[in-house]
Structures are given as C-alpha cells and as structure tokens.
C-alpha positions in Angstrom: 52.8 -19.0 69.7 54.1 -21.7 67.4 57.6 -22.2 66.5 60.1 -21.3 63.8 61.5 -23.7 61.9 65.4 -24.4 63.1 68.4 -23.8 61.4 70.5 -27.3 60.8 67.2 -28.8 59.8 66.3 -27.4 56.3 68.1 -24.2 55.5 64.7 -23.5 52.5 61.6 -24.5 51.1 64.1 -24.5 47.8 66.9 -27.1 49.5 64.0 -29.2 50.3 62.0 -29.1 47.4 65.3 -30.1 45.0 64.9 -33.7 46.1 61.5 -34.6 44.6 59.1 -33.5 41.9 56.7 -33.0 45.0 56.6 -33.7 48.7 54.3 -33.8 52.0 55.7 -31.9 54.2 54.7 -31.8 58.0 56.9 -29.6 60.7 56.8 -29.3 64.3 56.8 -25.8 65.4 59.1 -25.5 67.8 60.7 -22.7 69.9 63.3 -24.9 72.1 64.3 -28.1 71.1 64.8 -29.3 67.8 61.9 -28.9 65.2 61.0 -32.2 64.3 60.1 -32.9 60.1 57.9 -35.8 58.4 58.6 -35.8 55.0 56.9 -38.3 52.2 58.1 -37.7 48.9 57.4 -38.9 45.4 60.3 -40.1 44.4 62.4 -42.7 46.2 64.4 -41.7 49.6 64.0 -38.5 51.6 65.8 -35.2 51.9 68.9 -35.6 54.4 69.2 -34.4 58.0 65.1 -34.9 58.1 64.2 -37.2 61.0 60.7 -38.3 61.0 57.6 -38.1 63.9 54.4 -39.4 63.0 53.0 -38.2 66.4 52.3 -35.1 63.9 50.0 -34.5 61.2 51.7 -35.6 58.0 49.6 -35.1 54.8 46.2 -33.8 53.2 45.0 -37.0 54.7 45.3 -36.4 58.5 46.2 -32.6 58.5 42.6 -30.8 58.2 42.5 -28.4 55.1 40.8 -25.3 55.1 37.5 -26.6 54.2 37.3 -29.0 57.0 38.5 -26.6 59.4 36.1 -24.1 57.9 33.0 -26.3 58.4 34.4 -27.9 62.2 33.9 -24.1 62.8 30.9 -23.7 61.7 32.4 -20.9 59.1 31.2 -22.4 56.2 27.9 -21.3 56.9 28.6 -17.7 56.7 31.2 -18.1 53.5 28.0 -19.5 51.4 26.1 -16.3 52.7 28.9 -13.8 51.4 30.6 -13.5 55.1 34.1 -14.2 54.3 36.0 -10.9 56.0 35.0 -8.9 52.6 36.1 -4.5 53.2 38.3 -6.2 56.2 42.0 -5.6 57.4 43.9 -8.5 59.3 47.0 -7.1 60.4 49.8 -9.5 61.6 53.0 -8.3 63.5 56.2 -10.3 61.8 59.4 -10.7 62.2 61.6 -9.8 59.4 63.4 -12.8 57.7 67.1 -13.4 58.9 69.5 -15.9 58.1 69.3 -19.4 58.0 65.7 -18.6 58.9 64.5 -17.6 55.7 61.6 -20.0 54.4 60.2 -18.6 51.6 58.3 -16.0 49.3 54.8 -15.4 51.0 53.3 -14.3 47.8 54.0 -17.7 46.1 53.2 -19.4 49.2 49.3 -18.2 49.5 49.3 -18.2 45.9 49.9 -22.1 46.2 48.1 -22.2 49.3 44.9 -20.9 47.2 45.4 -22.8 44.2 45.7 -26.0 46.1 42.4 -25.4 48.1 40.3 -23.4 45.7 40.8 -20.2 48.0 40.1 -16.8 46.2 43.1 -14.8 45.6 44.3 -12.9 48.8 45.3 -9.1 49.1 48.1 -8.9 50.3 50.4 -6.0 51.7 53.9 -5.5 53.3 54.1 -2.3 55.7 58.5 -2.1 56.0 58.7 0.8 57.8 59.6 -0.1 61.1 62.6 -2.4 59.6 63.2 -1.6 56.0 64.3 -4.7 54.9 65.2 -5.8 51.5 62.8 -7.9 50.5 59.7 -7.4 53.0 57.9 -10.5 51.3 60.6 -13.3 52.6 58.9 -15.0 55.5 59.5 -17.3 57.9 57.7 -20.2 59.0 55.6 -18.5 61.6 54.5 -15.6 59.2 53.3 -17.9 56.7 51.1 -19.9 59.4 49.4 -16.4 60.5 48.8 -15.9 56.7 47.4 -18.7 55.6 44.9 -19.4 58.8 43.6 -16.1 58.6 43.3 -16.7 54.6 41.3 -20.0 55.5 39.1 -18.4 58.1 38.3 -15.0 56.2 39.0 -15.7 52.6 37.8 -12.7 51.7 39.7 -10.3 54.1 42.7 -8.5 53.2 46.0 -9.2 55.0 48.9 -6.5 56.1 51.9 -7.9 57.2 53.9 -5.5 59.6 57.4 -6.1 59.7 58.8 -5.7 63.1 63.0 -5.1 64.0 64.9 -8.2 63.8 66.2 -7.7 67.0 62.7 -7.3 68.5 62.4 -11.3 70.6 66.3 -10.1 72.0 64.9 -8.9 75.4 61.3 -8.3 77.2 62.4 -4.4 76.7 63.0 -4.8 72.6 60.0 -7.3 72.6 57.4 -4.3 74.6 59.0 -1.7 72.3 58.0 -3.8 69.4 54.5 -4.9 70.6 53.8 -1.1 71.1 55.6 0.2 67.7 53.2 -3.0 66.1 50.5 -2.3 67.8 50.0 1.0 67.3 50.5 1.3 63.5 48.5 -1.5 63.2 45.7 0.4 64.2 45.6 2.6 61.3 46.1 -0.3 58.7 43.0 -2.9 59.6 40.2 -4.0 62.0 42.2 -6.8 63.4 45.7 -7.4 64.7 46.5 -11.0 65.3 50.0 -11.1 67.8 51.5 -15.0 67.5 55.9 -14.4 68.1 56.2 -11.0 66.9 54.8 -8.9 70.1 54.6 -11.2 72.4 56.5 -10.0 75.7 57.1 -13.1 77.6 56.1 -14.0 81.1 53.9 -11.7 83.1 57.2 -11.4 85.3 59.6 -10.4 82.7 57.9 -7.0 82.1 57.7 -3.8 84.4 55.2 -1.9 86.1 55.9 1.4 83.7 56.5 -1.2 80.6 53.1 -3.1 81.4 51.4 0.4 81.1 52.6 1.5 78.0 51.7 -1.4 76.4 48.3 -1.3 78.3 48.2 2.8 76.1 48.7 1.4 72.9 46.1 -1.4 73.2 44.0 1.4 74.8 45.0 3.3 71.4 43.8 -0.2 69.2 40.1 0.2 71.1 39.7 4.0 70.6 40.3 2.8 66.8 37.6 0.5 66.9 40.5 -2.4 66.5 40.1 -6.0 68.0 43.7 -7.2 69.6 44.0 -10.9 69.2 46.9 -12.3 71.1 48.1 -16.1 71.3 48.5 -17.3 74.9 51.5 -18.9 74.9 53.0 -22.6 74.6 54.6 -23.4 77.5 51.3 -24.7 79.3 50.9 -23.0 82.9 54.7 -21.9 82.7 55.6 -18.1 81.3 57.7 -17.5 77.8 61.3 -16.8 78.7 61.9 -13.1 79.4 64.6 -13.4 76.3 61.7 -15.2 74.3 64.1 -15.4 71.8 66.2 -17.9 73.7 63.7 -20.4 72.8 64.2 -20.7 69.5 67.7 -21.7 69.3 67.1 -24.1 72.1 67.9 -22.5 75.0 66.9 -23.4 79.0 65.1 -20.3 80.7 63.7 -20.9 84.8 60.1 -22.2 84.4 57.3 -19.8 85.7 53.9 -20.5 86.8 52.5 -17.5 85.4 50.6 -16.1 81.9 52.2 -13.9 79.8 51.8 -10.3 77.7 50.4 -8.9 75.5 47.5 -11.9 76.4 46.7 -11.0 80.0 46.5 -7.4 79.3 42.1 -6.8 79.5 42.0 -5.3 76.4 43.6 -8.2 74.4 41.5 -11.4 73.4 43.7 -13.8 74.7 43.6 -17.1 72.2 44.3 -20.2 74.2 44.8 -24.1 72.3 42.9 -27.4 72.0 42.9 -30.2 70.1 40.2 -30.7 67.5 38.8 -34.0 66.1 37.0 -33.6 63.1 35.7 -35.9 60.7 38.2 -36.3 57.8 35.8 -37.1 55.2 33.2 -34.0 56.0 35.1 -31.8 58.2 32.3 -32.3 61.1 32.7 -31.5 64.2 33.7 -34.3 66.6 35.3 -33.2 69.9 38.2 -31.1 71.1 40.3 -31.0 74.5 42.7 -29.2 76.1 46.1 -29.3 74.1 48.9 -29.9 76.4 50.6 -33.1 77.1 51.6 -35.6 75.5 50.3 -33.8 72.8 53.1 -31.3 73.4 56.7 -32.2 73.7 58.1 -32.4 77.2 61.2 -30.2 78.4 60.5 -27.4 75.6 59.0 -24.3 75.1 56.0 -26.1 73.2 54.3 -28.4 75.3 50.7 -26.8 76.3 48.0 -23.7 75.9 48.8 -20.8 77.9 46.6 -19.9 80.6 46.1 -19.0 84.1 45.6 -16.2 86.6 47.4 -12.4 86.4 49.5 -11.4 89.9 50.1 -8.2 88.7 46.3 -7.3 86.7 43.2 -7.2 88.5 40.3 -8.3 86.8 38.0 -6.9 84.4 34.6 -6.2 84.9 33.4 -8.6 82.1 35.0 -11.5 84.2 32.8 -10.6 87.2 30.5 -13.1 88.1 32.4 -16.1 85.7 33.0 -19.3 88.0 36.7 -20.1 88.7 38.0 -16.8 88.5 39.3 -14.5 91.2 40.7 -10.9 92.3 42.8 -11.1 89.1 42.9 -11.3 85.1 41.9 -15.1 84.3 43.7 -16.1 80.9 42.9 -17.3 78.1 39.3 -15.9 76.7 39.2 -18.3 73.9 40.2 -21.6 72.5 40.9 -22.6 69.2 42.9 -25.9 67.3 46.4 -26.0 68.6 47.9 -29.0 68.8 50.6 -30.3 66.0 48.8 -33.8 66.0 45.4 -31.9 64.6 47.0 -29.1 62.2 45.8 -27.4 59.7 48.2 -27.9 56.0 50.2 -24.6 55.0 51.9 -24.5 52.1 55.4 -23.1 50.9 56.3 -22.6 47.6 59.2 -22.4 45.8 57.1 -21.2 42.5 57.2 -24.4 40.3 56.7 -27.2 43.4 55.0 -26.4 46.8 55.7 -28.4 50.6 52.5 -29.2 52.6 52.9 -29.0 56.5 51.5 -29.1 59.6 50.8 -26.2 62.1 50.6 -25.6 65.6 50.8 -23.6 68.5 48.6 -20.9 70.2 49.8 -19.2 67.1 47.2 -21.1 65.0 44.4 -20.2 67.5 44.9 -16.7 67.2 45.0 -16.2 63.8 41.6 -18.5 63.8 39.6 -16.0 65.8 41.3 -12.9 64.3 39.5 -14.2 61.3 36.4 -15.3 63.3 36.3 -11.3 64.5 36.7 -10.3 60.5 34.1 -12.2 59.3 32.0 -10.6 62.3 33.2 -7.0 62.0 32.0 -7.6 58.2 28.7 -9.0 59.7 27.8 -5.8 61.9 28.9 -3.3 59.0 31.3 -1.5 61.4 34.8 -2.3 63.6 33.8 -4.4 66.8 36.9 -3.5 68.3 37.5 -4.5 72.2 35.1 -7.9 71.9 35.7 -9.2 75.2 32.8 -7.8 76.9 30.5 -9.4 74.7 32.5 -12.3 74.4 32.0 -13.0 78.3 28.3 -11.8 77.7 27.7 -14.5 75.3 29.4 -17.0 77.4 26.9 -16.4 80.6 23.8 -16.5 78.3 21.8 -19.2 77.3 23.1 -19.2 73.8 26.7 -19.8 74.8 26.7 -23.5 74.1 25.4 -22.6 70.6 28.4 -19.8 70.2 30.8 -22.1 71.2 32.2 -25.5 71.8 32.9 -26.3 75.3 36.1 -28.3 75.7 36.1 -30.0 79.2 38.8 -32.3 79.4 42.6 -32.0 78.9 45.0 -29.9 81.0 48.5 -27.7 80.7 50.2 -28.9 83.5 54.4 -28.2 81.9 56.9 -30.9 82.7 60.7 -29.9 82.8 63.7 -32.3 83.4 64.1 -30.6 86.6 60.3 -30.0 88.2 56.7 -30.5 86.9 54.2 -27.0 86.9 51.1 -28.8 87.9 49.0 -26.2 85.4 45.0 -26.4 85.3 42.0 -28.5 84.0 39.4 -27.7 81.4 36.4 -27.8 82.6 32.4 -27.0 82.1 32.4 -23.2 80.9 35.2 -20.7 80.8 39.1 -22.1 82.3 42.3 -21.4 82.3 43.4 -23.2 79.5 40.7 -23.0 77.1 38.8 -19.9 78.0 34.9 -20.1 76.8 36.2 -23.1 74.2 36.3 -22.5 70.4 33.6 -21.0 68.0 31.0 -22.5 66.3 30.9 -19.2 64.4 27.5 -19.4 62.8 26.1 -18.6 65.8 29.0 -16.6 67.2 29.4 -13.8 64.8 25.7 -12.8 64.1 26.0 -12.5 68.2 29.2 -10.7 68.6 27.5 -8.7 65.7 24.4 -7.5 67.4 26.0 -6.6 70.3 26.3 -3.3 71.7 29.6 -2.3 71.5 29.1 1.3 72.1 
C-alpha cells in the first residue's frame, strides 16, 4: 500500500499551488513517519513547512511518465493494437475524504493527468453507497495514485471508485467488514478490483479464524463473477500492517510481525508485491529492476519494503505445488511490479487552473499496475479472466515465463525498527517472497493469460 499524504505538511493541492504559477511536485507516501515533499517551483522560494528529499523522484525528468512506464512494460505494444482495457471495469476500494486529508477533485486531477500526457479521456464513476458522503469525487492522495496507474496502464478501461466508511482502517474488525462490503459490490460493477489502503486487513495475525473465512466468501463470491482480485502486499517488508492499520498513518508505533498480511495471502487474491524499476529516461526501455526494500524504503516506518513471505494460518494452493522455495503454506506475493519512491511514476493533482506533479510509491502502485495488466487481458480473451493465479503460476513453470515476465533476482525486504531488525527474504531466480514471478512484460503476458483455460 502507499501512503497518505500527512496532515501539518500541506493541508491541499490548493494551499500549495497559491505559491507559484506552476510547481513539481514529488511526495513520499507514507503511512508512519512524516511524508516527506520535494518541491521545485517557478517562481522564487518554496511553499512553507515543505522539507525537501531528493532520495525521491522529483520531476518529469527522473519520475517515469506513463509512456515510459507503458513501454518498460511492454504495454505499448498492445495500446498500438487497440488493447487498452476498452468494454472494461477497474474497480478500486477508497476511502472517503476526511479532514485535513482532503487532496483534491479526482475529476480535475485525471483530466490534468490526461491532458499533460496525451491520455484519452477516462470514464469515470463514484459508487457512495456504502458512505454517502457529500462530495464522493474529493480524494485523497492514495485514491488518485490507484486512478491514475490504472489510467496509464489501461487507458482505455473505465474506472469505479467505491467509497468505503471513513472509519473503515479503525480496527482489523472495521477493516474485514469493509474489504467484504468492497469486495462484494465490486463484483457487480467491473472485471477488476484493485485493493491498495482501502481493504486491506493488516497482518495475517490481526484477523480471526471466522473473520479470515468470510473474507475468503466474498473473494470466493469475486471468482463465481468471473472478477480478478488484485491486492497490494504490503510495505512494511517481511513485517505485518498494524492490526489498527490506521495507526500508521498518523505515525504511530505498532509491535513488528514477521508475517504477510490480508486480503494478499488469501489464494484467491493476486497478491502484488514491489520492485524497483530502471528504465531508460529517454525511451522508456527496459533496464533492470530489484527487490524494493531498503534503503530504498525508510527505516523505522511502515514504508520500508514489498510485502511477502509465507501464510501460518493458509495452506497452500494447488497452483503453488511444485514452485521451488515454497512450502506447506501460502507463499506471498504472486507478482512484482515498480514500487519504490526513488522510481515513481508522476500523478498529477489539480486545482483546475494549475496542476502538482508527484511521485508515487508503495505496493499500492504495483497493484493498480497489474489490475490494468489483467484489463488489458480480460479485453484480449473477449471474456472476464477472473481468479488468474492458476495460470499465472502456469506461465511461470513454462518455458515462456522469461518472456511473460521480468525476473528480478536481487534485492531483499528484510524491515529494520529502532528496537530489532526482521531479517525478511531474498529475490531470487524464479518466483520469491518478495517479488513473486517478477513484473510483466505484458506483450507476451496477456495474449498468454488470454489463451488460457480458465474454465
């Protein structure tokens, strides 16, 4: 998941904005800790109470755009054929806006986000009835990241937006009954549910027995549909979210946890774990990717590394059989995709007149990545693909996996708190705990996932 931007740091889009014509805008995403801002403006001076990290992406010149992170992909490809996610439905959990969290209008924000990168014009819908708030089309800085990846990936798929209860991060019990509540009418609005904050339960640990089973029903309920369930694998490296996941984004300390979390280890999510990509600036090629965790992380917060490891409480699914490193249990993540802060993809927020460029990061832009990867397939095959793992793991034994994917073999999520280290796991050749099969090289991937029988 990536993080919120913090209150005491820029209350708007608007406050910011009033202090130049235009600005570059680049945010850590952080729950925990304080969310760390790089601004370069225009005009002389920069906004106050903005303190600056260029350990981050911090313009169009070293954040990746859409294009670039469309050809590293090996999306472009398919876009120039007519794939884009065209007759699709992402849907994307959200959190309401509330207070000092407020960012901005999402419909001026992917209406800059297009004009600014020659994007078609997205469809875009509000479902409120879960919350019935105000004004469903406020968003926060999380909501905006999910929109505009899956924009990028699958420019031509629609985008729902379910709003969840405000309240719904409070506990792991509010968080389940969310994820369910999410889940479930997500499956009658689209083809693909991408879960970043909103849904996410915490640590494997925080949930019960009769709690992890319910959820298991709904996500049962997304596959009957036909529905893919994309899920991000969490940020905390080899350590769980806090059961209150809340808690980190105002900062707060929760006991670390070497575990993975839910809704990601459940078998019928694709779990989405994080990397860090280098492409070529100038075409977008492909260059390299690792594991994203430390430093590329920040130490002593709940944003340092790609979720991933091995379920204690979920044995594993029959698609796992037979995949090196994995044992009696659910092995987490399934996938990889761009992660890391330092190797973002720009979003833009709006204020209508002027627009703010900054970075992402988190799990919650690898999920969002291959909820749009699965669009641009399910538009592909004609039909729903719904529960892809199976082929996914299919792919990954054949010959043609190294085709399908990009295997990331170095880089680790070990977690390092001020008062112990959680010595996490490797990357390594083929499928691991931190980066699953790797990321796609989607030109091959989606004709494959495709073709597959998912009957």
């Amino acid at each position: 998941m990536s993080k919120f931007q913090l209150p005491g740091i820029a209350k708007s889009v608007e406050t910011i904005l009033s202090h130049s014509r235009r600005l570059v805008v680049a945010a850590s995403l952080v729950f925990g800790g304080v969310g760390v801002l790089w601004v370069a403006t225009a005009s002389s001076g920069s906004p106050p109470g903005l303190r600056a990290s260029t350990a981050d992406c911090n313009s169009l010149t070293t954040c990746y755009t859409p294009k670039q992170i469309e050809i590293a992909y090996g999306i472009e490809p398919l876009l120039k054929r007519g794939i884009t996610g065209r007759g699709e439905t992402v849907v994307l959990p959200e959190l309401p806006y509330f207070g000092s969290l407020t960012v901005s209008d999402l419909r001026l924000d992917m209406k800059s986000f297009d004009s600014l990168f020659g994007l078609p014009a997205v469809t875009l819908r509000f479902v409120n009835t879960l919350t019935k708030v105000a004004k469903p089309w406020l968003a926060n800085g999380e909501e905006v990241l999910d929109a505009e990846v899956v924009h990028a990936v699958a420019p031509g798929a629609a985008i729902t937006v379910v709003l969840v209860k405000s309240t719904s991060l409070d506990s792991a019990s509010d968080a389940v009954a969310a994820a369910i509540a999410a889940i479930r009418m997500g499956s009658t609005e689209g083809s693909v549910i991408s879960i970043s904050a909103a849904g996410q339960t915490g640590g494997e640990h925080c949930d019960s027995a009769s709690q992890i089973e319910k959820l298991n029903s709904a996500l049962d309920f997304a596959t009957q549909h036909h529905v893919t369930v994309v899920a991000a694998s969490g940020d905390v490296g080899a350590v769980g979210e806090p059961c209150d996941v809340i808690r980190g984004l105002v900062g707060g300390s929760f006991p670390p946890v070497k575990e993975v979390n839910l809704p990601a280890a459940d078998p019928l999510v694709l779990a989405a774990g994080g990397t860090s990509l280098t492409a070529n600036h100038a075409t977008g090629a492909y260059v390299s990717e690792i594991a994203w965790g430390l430093p590329y992380g920040s130490a002593g917060t709940q944003f340092q590394g790609s979720g991933g490891g091995f379920s204690r409480l979920i044995a594993k699914p029959s698609y796992q059989d037979g995949v090196a490193g994995i044992g009696a249990t659910r092995g987490v993540p399934d996938v990889g995709a761009d992660a890391s802060p330092h190797s973002a993809m720009a979003l833009v927020f709006s204020s209508g007149t002027k627009y703010a460029i900054r970075n992402s990061g988190g799990t919650s832009t690898s999920a969002p990545i291959w909820a749009g990867v699965i669009a641009l397939a399910d538009q592909y095959a004609g039909r729903h693909l719904g529960d892809v793992n199976p082929a996914i793991y299919e792919i990954g034994r054949s010959a043609s996996y190294l085709r399908a994917f990009h295997d990331v073999t170095s880089g680790s999520n070990t977690a390092s708190f001020p008062s112990k280290k959680i010595t996490g796991y490797s990357a390594g050749r083929g499928w691991d705990p931190v980066t699953g099969w790797g990321s796609p090289n989607a030109q091959y991937l989606v004709p494959l996932l495709a073709h597959y029988d998912h009957a």
